[in-house]
PDBQT receptor file of N, H, CA, C and O in Angstrom, charges set to zero:
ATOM      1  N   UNK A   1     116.963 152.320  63.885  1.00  0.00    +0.000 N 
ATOM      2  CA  UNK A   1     117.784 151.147  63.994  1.00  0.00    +0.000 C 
ATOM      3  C   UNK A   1     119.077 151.390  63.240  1.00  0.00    +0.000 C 
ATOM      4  O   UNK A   1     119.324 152.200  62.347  1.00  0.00    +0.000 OA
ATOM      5  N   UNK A   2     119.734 150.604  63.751  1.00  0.00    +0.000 N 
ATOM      6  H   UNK A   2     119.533 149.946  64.477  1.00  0.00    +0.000 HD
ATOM      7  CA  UNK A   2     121.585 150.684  62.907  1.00  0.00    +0.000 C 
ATOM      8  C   UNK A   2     121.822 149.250  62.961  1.00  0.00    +0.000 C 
ATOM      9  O   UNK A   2     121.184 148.534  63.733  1.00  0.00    +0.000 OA
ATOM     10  N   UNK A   3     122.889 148.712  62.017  1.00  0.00    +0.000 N 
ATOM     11  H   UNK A   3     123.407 149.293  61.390  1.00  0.00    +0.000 HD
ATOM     12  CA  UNK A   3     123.494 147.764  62.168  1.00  0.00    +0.000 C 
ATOM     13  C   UNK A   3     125.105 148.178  62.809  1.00  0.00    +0.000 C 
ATOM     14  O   UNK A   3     125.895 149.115  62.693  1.00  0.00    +0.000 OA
ATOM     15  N   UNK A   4     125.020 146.580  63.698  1.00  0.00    +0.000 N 
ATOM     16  H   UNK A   4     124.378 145.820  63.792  1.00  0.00    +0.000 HD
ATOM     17  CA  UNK A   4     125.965 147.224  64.878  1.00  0.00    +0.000 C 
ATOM     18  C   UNK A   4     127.435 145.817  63.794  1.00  0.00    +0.000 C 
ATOM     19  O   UNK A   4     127.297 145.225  62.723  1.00  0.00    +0.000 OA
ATOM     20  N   UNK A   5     127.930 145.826  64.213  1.00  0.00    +0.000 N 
ATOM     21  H   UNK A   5     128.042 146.307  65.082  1.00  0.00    +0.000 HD
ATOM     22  CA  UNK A   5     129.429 144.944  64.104  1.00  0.00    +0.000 C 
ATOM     23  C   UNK A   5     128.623 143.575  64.008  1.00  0.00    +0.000 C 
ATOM     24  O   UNK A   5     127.665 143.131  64.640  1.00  0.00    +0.000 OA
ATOM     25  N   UNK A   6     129.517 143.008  62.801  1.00  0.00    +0.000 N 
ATOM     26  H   UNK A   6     130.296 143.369  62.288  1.00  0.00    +0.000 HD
ATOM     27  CA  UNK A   6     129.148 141.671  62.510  1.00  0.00    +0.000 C 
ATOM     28  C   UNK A   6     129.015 140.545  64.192  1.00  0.00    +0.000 C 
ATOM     29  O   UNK A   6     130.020 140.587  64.903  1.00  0.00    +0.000 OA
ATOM     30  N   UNK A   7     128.267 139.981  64.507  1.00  0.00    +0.000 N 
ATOM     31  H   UNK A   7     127.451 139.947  63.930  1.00  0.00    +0.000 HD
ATOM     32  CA  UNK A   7     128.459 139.004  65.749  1.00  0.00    +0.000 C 
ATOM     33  C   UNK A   7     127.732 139.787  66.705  1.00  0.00    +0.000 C 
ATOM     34  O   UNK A   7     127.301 139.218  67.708  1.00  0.00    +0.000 OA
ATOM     35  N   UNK A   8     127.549 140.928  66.546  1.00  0.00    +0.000 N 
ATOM     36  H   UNK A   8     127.899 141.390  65.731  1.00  0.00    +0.000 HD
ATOM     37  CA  UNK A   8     126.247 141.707  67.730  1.00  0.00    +0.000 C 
ATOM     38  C   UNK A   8     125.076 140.396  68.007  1.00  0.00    +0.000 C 
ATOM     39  O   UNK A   8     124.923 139.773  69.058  1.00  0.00    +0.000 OA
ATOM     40  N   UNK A   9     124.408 140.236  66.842  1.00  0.00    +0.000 N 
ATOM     41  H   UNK A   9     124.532 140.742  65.988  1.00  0.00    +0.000 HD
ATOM     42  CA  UNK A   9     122.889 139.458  67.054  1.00  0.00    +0.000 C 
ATOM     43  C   UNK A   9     122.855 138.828  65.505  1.00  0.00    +0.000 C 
ATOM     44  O   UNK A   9     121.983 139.065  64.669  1.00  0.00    +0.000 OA
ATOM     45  N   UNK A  10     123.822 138.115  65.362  1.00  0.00    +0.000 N 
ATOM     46  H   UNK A  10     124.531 137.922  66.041  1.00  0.00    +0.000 HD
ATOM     47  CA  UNK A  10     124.049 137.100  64.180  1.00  0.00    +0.000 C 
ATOM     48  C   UNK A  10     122.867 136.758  63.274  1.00  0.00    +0.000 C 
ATOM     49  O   UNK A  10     122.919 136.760  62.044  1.00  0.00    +0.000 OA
ATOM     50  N   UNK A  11     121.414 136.358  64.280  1.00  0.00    +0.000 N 
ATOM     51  H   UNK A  11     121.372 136.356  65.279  1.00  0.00    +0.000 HD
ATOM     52  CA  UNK A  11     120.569 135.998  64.088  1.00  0.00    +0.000 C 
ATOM     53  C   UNK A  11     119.623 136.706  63.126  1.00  0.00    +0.000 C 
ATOM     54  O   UNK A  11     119.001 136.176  62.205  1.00  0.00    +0.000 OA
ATOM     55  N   UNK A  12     119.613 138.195  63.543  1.00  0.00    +0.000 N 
ATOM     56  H   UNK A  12     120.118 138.625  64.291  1.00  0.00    +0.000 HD
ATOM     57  CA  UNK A  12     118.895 139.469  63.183  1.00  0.00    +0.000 C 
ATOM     58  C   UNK A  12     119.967 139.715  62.504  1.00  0.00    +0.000 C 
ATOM     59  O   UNK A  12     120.569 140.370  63.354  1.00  0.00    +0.000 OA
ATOM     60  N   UNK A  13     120.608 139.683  61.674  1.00  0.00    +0.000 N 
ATOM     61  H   UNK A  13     120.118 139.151  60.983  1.00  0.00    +0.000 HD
ATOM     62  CA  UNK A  13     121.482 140.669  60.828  1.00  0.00    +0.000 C 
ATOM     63  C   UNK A  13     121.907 141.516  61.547  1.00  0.00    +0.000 C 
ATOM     64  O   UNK A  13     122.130 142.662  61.155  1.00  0.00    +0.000 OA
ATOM     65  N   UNK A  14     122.127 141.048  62.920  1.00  0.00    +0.000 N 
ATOM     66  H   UNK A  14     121.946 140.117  63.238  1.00  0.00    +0.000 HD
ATOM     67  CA  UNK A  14     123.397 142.588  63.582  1.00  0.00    +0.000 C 
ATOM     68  C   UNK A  14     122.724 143.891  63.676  1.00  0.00    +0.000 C 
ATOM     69  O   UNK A  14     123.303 144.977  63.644  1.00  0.00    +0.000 OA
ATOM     70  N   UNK A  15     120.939 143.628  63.844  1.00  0.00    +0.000 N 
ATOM     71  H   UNK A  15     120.468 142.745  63.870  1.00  0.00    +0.000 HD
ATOM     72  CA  UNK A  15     120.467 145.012  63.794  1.00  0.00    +0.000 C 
ATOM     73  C   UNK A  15     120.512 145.516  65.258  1.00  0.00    +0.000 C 
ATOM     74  O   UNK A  15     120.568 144.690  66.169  1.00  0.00    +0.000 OA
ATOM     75  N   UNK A  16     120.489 146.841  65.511  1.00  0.00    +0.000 N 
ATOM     76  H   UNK A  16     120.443 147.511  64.770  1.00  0.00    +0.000 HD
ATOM     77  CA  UNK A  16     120.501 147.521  67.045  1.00  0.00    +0.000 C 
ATOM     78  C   UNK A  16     119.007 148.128  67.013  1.00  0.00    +0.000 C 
ATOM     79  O   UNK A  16     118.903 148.839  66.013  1.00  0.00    +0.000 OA
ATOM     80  N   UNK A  17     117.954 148.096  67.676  1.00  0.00    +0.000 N 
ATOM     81  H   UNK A  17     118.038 147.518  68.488  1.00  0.00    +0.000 HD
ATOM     82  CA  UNK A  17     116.564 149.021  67.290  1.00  0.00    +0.000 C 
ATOM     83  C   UNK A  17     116.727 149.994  68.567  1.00  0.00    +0.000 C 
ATOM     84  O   UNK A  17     117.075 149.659  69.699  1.00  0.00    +0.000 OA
ATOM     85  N   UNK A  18     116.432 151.113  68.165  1.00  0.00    +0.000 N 
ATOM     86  H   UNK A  18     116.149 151.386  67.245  1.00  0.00    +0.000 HD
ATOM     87  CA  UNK A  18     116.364 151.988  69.538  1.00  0.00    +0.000 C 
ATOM     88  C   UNK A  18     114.390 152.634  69.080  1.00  0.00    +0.000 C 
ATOM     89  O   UNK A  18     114.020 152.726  67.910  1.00  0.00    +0.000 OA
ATOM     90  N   UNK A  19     113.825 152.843  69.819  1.00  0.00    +0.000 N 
ATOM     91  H   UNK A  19     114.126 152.769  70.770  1.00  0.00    +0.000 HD
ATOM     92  CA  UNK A  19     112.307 153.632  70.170  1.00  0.00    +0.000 C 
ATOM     93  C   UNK A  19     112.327 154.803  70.783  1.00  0.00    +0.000 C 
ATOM     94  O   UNK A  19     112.491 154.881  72.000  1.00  0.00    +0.000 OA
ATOM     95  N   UNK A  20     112.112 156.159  69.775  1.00  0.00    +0.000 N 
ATOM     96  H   UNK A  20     111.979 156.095  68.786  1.00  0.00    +0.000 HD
ATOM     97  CA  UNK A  20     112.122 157.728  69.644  1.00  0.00    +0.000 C 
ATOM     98  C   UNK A  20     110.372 158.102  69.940  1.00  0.00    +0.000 C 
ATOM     99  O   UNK A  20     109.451 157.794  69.183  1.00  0.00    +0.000 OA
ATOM    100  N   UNK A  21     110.275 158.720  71.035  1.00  0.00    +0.000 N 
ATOM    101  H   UNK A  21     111.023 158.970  71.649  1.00  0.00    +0.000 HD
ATOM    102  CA  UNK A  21     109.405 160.103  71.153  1.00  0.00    +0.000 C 
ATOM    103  C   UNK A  21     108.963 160.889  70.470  1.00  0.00    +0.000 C 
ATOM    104  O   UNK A  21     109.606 160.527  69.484  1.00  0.00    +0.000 OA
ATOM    105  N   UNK A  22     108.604 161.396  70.243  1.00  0.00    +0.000 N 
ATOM    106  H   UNK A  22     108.082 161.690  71.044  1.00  0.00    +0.000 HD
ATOM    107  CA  UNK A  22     108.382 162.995  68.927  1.00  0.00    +0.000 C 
ATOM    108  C   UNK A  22     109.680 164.322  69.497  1.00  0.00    +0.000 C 
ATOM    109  O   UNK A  22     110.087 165.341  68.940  1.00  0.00    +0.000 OA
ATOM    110  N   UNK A  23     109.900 163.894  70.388  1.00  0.00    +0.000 N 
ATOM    111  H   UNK A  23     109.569 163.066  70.840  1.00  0.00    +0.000 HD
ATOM    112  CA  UNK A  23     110.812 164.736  71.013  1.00  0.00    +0.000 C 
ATOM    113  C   UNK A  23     112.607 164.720  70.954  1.00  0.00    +0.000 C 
ATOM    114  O   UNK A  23     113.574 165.313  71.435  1.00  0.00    +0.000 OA
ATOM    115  N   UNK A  24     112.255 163.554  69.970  1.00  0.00    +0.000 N 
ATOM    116  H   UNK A  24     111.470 163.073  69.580  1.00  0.00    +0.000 HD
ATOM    117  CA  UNK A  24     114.111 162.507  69.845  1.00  0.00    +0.000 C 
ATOM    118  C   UNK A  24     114.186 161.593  71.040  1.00  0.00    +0.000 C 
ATOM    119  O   UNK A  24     114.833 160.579  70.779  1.00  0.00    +0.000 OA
ATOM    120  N   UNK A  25     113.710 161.644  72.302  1.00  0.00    +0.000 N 
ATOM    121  H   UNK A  25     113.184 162.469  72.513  1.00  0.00    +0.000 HD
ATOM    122  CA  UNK A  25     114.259 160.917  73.516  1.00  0.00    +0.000 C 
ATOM    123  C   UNK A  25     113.939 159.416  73.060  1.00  0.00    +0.000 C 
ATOM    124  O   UNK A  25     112.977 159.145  72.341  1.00  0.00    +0.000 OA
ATOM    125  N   UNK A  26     114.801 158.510  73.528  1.00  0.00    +0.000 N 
ATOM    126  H   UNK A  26     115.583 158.730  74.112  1.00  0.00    +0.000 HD
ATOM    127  CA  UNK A  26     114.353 156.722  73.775  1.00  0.00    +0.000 C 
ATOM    128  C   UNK A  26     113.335 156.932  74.674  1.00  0.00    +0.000 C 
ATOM    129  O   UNK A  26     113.434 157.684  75.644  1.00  0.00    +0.000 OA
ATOM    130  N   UNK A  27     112.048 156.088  74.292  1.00  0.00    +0.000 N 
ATOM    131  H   UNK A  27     111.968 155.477  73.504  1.00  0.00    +0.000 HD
ATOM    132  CA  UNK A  27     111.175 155.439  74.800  1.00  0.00    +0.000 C 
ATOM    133  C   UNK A  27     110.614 154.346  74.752  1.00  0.00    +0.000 C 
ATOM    134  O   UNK A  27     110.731 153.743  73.685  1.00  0.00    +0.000 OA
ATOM    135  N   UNK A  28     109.943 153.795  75.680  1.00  0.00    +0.000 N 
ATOM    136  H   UNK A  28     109.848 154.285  76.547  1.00  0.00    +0.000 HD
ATOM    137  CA  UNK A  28     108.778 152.433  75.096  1.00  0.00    +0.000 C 
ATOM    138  C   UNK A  28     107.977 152.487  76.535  1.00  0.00    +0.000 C 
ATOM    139  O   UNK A  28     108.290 153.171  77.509  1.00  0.00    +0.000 OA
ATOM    140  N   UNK A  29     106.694 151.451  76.395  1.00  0.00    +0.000 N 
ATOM    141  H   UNK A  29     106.439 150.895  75.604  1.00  0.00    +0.000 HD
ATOM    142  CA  UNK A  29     105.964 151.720  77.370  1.00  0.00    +0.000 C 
ATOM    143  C   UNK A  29     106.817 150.987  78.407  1.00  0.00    +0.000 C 
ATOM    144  O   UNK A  29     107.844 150.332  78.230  1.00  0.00    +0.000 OA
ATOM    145  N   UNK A  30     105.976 151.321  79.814  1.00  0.00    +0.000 N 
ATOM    146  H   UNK A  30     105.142 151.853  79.957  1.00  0.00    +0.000 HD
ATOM    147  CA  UNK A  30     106.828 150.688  81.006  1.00  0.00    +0.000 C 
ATOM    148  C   UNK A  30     107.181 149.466  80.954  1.00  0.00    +0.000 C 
ATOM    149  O   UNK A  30     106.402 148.625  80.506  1.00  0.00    +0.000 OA
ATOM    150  N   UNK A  31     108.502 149.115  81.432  1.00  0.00    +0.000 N 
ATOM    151  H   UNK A  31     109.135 149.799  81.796  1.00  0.00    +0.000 HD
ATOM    152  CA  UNK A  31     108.462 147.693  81.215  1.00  0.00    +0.000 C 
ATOM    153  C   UNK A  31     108.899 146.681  79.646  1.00  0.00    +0.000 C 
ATOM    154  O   UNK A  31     109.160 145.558  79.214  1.00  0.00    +0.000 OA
ATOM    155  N   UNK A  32     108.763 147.761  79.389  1.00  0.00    +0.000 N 
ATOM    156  H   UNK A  32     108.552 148.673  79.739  1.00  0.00    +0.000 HD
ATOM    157  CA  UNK A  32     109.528 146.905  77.729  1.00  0.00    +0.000 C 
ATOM    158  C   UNK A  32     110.507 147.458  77.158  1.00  0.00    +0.000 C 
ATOM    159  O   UNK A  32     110.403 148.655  76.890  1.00  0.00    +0.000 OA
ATOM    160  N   UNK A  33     111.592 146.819  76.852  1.00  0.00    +0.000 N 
ATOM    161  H   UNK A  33     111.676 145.846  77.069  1.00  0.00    +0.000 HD
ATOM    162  CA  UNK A  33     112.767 147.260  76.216  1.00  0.00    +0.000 C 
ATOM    163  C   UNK A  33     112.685 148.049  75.133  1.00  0.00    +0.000 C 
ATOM    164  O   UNK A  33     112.073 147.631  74.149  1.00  0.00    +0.000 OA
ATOM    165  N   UNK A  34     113.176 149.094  75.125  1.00  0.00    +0.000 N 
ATOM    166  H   UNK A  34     113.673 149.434  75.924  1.00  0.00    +0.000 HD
ATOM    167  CA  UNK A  34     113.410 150.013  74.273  1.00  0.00    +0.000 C 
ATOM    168  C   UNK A  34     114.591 150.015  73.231  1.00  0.00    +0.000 C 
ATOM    169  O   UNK A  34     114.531 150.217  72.018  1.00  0.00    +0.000 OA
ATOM    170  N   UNK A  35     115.496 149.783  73.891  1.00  0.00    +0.000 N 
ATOM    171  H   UNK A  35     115.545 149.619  74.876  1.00  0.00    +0.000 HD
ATOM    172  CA  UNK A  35     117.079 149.565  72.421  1.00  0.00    +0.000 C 
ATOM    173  C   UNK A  35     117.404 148.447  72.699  1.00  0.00    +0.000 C 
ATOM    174  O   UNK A  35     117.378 147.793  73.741  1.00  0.00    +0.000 OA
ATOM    175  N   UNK A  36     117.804 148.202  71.418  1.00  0.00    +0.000 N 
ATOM    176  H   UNK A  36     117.825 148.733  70.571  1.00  0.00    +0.000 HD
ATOM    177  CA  UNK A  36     119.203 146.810  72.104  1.00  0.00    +0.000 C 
ATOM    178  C   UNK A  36     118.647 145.770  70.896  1.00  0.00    +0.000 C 
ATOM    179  O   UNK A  36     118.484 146.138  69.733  1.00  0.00    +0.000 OA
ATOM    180  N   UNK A  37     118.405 144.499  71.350  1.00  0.00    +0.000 N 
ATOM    181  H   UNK A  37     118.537 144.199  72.295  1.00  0.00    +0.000 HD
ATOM    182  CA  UNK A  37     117.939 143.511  70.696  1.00  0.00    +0.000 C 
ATOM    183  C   UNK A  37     116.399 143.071  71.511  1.00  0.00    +0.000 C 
ATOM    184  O   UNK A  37     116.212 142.211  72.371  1.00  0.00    +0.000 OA
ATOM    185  N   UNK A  38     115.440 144.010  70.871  1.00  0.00    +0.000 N 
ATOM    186  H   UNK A  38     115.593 144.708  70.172  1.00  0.00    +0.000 HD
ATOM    187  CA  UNK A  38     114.153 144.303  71.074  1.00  0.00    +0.000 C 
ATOM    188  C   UNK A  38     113.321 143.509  70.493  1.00  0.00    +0.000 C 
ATOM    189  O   UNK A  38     113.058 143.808  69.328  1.00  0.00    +0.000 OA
ATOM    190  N   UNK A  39     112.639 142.265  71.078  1.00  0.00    +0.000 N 
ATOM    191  H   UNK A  39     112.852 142.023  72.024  1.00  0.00    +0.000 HD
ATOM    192  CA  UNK A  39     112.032 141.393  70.482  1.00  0.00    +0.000 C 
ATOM    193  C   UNK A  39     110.783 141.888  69.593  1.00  0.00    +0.000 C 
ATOM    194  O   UNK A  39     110.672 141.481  68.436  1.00  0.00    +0.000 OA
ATOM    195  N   UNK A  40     110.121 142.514  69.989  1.00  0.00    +0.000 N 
ATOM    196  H   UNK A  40     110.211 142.845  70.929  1.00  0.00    +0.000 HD
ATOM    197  CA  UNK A  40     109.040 143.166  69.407  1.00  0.00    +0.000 C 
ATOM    198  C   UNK A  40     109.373 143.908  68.401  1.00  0.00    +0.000 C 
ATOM    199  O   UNK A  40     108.436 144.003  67.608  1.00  0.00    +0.000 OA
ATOM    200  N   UNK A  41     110.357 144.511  68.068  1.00  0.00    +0.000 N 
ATOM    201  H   UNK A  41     111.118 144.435  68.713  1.00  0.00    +0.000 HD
ATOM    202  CA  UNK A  41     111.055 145.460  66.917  1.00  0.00    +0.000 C 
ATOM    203  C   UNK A  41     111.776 143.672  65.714  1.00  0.00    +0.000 C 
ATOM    204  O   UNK A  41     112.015 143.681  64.506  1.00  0.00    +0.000 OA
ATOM    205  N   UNK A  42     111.850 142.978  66.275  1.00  0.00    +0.000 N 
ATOM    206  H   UNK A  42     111.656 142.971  67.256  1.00  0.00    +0.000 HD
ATOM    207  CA  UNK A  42     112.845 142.183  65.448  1.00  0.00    +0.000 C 
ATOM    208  C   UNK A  42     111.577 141.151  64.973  1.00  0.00    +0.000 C 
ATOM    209  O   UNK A  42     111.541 140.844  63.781  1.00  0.00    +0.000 OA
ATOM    210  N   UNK A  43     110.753 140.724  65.698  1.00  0.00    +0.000 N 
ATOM    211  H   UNK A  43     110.782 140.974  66.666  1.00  0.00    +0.000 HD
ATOM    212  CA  UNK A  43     109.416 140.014  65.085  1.00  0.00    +0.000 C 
ATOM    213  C   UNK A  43     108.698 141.197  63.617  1.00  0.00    +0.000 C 
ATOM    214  O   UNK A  43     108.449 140.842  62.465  1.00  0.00    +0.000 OA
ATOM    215  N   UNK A  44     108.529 142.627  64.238  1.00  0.00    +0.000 N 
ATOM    216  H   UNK A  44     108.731 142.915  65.174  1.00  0.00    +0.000 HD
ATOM    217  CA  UNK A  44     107.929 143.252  62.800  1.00  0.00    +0.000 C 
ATOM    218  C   UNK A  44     108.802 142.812  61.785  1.00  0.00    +0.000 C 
ATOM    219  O   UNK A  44     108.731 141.873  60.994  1.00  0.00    +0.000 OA
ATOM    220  N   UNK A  45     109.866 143.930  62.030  1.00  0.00    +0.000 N 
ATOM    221  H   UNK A  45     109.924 144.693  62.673  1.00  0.00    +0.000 HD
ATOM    222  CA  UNK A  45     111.121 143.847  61.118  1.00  0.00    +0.000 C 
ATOM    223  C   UNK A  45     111.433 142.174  59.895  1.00  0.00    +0.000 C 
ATOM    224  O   UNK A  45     111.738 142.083  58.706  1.00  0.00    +0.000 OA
ATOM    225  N   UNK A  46     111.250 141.494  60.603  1.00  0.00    +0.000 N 
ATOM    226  H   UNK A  46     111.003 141.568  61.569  1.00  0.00    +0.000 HD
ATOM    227  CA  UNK A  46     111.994 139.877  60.537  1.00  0.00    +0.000 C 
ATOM    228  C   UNK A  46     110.780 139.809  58.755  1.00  0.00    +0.000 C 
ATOM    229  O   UNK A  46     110.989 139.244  57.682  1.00  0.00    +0.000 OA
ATOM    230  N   UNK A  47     109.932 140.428  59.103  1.00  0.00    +0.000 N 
ATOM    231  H   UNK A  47     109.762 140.887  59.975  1.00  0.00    +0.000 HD
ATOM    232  CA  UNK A  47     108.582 140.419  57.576  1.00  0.00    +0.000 C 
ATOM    233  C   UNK A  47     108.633 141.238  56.735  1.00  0.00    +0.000 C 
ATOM    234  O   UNK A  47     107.740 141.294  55.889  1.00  0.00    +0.000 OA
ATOM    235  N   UNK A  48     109.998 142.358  56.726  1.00  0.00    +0.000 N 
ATOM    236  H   UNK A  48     110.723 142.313  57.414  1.00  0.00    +0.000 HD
ATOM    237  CA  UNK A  48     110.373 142.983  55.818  1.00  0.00    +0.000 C 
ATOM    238  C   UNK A  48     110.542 142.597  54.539  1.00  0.00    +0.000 C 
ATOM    239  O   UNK A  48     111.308 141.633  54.543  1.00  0.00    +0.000 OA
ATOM    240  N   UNK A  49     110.154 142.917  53.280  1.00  0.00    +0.000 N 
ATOM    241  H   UNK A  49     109.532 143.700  53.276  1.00  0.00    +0.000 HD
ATOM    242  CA  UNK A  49     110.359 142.568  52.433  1.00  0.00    +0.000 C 
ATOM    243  C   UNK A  49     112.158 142.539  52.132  1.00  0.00    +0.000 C 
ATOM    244  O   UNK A  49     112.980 143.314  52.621  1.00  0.00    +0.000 OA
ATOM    245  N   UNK A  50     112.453 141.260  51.070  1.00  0.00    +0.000 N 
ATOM    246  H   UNK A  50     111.785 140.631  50.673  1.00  0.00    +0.000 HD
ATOM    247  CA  UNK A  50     113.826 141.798  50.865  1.00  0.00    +0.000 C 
ATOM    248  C   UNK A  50     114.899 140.557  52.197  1.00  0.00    +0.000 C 
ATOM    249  O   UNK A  50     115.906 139.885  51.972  1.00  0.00    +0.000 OA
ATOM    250  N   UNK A  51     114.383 140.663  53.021  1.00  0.00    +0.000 N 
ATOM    251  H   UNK A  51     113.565 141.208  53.203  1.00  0.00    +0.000 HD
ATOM    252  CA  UNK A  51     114.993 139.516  54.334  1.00  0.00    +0.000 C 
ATOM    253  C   UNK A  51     116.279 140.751  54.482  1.00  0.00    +0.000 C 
ATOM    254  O   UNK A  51     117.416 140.356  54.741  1.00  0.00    +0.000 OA
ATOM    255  N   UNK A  52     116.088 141.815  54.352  1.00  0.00    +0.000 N 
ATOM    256  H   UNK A  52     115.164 142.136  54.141  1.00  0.00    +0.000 HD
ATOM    257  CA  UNK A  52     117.447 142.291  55.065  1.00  0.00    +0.000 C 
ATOM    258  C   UNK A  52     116.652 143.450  56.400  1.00  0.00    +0.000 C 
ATOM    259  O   UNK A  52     117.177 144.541  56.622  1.00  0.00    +0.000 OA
ATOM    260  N   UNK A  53     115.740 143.129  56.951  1.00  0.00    +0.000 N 
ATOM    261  H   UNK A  53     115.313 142.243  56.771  1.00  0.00    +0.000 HD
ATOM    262  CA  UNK A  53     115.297 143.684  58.094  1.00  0.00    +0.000 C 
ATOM    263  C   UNK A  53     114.549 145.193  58.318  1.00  0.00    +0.000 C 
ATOM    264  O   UNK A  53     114.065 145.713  59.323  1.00  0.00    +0.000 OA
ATOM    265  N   UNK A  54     114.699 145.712  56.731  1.00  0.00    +0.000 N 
ATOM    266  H   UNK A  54     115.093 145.290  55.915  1.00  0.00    +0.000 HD
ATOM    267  CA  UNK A  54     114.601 146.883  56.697  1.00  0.00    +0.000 C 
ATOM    268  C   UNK A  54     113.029 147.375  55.562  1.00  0.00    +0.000 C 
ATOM    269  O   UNK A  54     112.738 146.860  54.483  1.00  0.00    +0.000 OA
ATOM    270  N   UNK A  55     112.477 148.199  56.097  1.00  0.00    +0.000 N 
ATOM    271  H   UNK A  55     112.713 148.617  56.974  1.00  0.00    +0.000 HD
ATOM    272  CA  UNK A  55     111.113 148.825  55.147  1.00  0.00    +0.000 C 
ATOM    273  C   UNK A  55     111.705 149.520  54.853  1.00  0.00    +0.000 C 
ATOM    274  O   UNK A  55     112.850 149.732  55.250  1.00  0.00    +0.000 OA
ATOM    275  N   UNK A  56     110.851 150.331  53.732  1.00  0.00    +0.000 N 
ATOM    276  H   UNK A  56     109.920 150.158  53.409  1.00  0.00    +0.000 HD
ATOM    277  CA  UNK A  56     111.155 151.005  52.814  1.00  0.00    +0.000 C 
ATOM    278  C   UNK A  56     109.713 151.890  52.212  1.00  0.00    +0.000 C 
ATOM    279  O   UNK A  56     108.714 151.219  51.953  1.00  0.00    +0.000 OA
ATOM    280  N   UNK A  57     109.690 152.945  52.075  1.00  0.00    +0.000 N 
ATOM    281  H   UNK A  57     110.502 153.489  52.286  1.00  0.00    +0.000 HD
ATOM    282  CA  UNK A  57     108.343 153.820  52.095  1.00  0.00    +0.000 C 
ATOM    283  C   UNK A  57     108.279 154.113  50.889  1.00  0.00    +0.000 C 
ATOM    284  O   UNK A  57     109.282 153.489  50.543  1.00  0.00    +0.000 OA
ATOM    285  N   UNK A  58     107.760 154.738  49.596  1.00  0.00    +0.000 N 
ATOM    286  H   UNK A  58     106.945 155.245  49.876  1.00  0.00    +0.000 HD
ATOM    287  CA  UNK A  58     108.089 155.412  48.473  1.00  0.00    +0.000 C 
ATOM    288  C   UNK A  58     106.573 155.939  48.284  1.00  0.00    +0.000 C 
ATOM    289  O   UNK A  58     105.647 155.128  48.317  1.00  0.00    +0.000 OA
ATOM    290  N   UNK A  59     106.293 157.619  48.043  1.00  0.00    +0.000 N 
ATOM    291  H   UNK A  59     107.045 158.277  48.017  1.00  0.00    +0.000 HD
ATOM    292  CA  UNK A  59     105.150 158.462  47.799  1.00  0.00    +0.000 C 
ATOM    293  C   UNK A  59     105.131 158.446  46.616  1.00  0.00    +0.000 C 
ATOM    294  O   UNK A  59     104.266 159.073  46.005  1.00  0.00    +0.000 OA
TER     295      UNK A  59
């Protein structure tokens, strides 16, 4: 995901989600949006700790 220009998706913090392969290519299963303003990417996301859309991993 990236944040795109303020006013993209106001709502979501202007996030863009794109869905990678193991191979780099965009994917998602048939039928469901893959980039853009991806409902299914913005429902996980939206429970991020923090409210700025983004996880965070630490080993």
């Amino acid at each position: 995901m990236f944040q795109r220009q303020a006013g993209y998706d106001p709502d979501h913090d202007d996030w863009f989600y794109v869905r990678f392969d193991g191979k780099g290519q965009p994917t998602a299963p048939k039928g469901v949006p893959f980039a853009g303003r991806v409902p299914k990417c913005i429902t996980c996301h939206q429970a991020a700790p923090g409210n700025d859309f983004i996880y965070s991993y630490t080993r």
